[in-house]
C-alpha positions as CSV (number, residue, x, y, z in Angstrom):
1,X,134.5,85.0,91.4
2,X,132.7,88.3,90.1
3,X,128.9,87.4,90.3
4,X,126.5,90.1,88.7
5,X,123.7,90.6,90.1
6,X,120.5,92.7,88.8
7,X,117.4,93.3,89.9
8,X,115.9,95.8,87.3
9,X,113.6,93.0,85.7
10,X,111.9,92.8,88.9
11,X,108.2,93.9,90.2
12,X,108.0,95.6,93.4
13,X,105.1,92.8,93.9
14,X,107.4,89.9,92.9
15,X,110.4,91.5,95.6
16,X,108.0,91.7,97.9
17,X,107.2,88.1,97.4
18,X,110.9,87.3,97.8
19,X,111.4,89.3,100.9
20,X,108.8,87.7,102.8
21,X,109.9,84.3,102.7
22,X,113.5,85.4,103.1
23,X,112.1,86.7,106.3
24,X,110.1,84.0,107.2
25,X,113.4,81.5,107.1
26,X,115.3,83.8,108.8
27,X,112.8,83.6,111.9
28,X,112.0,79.4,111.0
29,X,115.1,77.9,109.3
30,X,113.5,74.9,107.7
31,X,110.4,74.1,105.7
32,X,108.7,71.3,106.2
33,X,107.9,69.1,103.2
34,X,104.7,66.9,104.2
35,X,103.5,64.1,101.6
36,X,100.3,63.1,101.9
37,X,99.5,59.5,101.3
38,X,96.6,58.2,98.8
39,X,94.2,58.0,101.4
40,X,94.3,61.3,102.9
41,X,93.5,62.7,99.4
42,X,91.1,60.2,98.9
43,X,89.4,59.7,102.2
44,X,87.4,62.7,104.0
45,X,87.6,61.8,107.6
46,X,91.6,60.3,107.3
47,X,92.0,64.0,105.3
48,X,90.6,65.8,108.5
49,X,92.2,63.9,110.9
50,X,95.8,64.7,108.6
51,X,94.3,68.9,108.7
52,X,94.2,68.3,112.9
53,X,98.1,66.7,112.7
54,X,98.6,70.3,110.2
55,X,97.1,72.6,112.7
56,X,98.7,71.1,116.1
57,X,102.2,71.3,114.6
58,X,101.1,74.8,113.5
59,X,100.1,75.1,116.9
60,X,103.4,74.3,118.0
61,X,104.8,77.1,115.9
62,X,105.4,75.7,112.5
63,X,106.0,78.6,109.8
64,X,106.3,77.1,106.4
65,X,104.8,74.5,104.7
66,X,105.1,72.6,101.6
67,X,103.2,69.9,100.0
68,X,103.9,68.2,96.5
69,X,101.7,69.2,93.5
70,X,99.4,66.4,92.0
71,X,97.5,67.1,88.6
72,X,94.3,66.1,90.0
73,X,90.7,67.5,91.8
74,X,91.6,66.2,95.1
75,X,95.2,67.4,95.5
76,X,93.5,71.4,94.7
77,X,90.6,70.7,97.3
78,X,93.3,69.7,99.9
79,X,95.1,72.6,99.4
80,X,92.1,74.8,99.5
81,X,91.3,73.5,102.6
82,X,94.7,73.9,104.2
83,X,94.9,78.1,102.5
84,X,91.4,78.9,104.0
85,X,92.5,77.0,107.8
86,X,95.9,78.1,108.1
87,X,95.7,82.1,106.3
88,X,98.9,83.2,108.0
89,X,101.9,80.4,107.4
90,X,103.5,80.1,104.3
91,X,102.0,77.2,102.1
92,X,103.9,76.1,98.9
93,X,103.9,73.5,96.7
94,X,106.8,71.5,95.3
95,X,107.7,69.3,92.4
96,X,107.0,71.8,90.1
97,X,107.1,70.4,86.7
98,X,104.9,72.7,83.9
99,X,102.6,75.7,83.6
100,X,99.9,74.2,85.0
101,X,101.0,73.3,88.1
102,X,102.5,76.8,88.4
103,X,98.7,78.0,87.9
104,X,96.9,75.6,90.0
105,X,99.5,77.3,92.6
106,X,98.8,80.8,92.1
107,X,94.9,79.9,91.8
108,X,94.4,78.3,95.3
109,X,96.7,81.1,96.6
110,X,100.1,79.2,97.8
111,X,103.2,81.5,98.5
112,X,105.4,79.4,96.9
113,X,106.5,76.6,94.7
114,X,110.0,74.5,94.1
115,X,111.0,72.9,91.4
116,X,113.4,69.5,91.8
117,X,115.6,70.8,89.2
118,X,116.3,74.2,87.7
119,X,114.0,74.9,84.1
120,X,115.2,78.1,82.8
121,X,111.4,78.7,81.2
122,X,109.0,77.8,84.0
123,X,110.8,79.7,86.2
124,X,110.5,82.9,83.9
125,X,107.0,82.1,83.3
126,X,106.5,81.8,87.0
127,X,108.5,85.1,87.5
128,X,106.0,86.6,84.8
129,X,103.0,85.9,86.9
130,X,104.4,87.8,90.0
131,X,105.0,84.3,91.7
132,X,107.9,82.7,93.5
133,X,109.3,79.6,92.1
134,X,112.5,78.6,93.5
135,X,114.6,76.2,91.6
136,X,116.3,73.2,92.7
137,X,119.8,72.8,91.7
138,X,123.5,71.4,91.9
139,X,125.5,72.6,89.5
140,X,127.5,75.8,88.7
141,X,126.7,76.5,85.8
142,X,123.0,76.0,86.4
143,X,123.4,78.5,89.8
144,X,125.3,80.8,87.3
145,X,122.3,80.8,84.4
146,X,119.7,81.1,87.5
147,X,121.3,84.0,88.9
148,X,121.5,85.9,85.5
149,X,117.6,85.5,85.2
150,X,117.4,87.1,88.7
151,X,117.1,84.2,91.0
152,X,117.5,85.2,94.4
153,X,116.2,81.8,96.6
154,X,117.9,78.7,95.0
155,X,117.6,75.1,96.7
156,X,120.8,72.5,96.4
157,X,119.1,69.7,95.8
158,X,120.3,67.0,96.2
159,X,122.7,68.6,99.1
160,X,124.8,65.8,99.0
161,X,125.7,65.7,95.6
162,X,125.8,69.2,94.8
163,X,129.2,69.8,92.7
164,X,132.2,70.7,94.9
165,X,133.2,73.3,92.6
166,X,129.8,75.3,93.6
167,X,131.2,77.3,96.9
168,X,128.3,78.8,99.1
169,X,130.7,81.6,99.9
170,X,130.7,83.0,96.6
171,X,127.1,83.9,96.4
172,X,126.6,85.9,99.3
173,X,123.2,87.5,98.0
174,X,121.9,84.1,97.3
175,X,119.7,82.8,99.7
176,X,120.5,78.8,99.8
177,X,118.3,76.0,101.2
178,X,119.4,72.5,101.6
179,X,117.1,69.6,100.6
180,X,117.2,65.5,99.9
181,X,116.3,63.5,102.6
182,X,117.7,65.4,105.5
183,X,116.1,65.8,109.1
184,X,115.6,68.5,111.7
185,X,119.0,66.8,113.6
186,X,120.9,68.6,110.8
187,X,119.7,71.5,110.8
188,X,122.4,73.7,112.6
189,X,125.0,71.7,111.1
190,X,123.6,72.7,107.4
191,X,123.3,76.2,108.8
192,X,126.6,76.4,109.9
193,X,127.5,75.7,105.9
194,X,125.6,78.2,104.3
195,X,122.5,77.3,103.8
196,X,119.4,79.6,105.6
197,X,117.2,76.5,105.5
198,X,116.8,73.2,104.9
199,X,114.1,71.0,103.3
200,X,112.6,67.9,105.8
201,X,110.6,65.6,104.0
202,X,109.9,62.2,104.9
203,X,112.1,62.3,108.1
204,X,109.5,64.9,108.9
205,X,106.2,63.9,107.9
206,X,105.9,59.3,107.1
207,X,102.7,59.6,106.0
208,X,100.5,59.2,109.0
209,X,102.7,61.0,111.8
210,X,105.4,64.5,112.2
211,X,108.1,63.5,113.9
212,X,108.5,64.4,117.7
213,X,111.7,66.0,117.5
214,X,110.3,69.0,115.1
215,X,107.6,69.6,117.9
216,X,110.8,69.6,120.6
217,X,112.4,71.7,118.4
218,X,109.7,74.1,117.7
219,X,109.0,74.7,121.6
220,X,112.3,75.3,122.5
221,X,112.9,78.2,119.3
């Protein structure tokens, strides 16, 4: 399969963008997808207890973080919060669903966002502001329609059901991360696929605790 690939549409500021985190998953294969409950939104001292869990896994050597966008006061304060503590890890935001969350992203100063599912026009608006959106896909012909409006980080999402006709191989400049409810024990064997990364949600973070086996993982990489 011939895939064309062009990258005059892009700002040097918006490669840039893309470089980084292609970096940053090269040297920390997995982002961590962390979903606060009610009450750490809702509750100051359960919130800073949840901001010490953040900064020991940190601590451990966590790289990249990712936390799902809410339309609402407390979910931007949060995220302030964790932007101003934790300057030098990726933060991102995911479930991604219109401009506004795209904004509320680029105004607290995330790195990132993902979408669950690919939407040709946020991610062009996104693209238009300079940020990184990275969709979230299954399909060919969705990869193919993502790649001709110069997409170069996609997410299979869900992993599991992504259509067999849509081979890795043939998308070598595609930088592919895995997600849907998968867990730092599969990491290596979604590497060994393809993917650069993978996605751990709620195998990662159950609301209240991160789970042991990252922080094993994280000291012995």
């Amino acid at each position: 399969m011939q895939t064309i690939y062009n990258d005059d549409y892009l700002t040097s500021k918006y490669i840039e963008k893309i470089n980084i985190f292609q970096k940053n998953i090269v040297d920390h294969p997995f982002i961590l997808l962390a979903r606060p409950t009610n009450k750490i939104y809702e509750n100051n001292c359960i919130q800073n207890e949840f901001i010490q869990k953040v900064e020991n896994i940190i601590g451990a050597g966590l790289k990249i973080l990712e936390l799902p966008w809410h339309d609402s006061d407390n979910w931007l304060n949060l995220m302030q919060r964790l932007r101003l503590k934790f300057p030098n890890i990726q933060i991102g935001s995911s479930t991604i669903k219109n401009k506004k969350s795209i904004d509320d992203s680029l105004h607290i100063g995330l790195n990132f966002s993902m979408m669950r599912f690919w939407d040709k026009e946020l991610f062009n608006y996104s693209k238009e502001k300079n940020y990184l959106l990275i969709p979230g896909l299954r399909q060919l012909n969705h990869l193919n329609e993502a790649i001709s409006d110069n997409c170069k980080i996609i997410k299979i999402f869900p992993v599991k059901e992504k259509e067999p006709i849509l081979d890795l191989n043939d998308f070598k400049k595609i930088t592919f991360i895995g997600a849907g409810d998968l867990s730092i024990k599969e990491l290596e064997d979604y590497k060994s696929l393809g993917y650069k990364a993978i996605i751990i949600g709620q195998k990662g973070f159950d609301g209240d605790n991160f789970d042991p086996q990252i922080f094993q993982y994280l000291k012995r990489n």
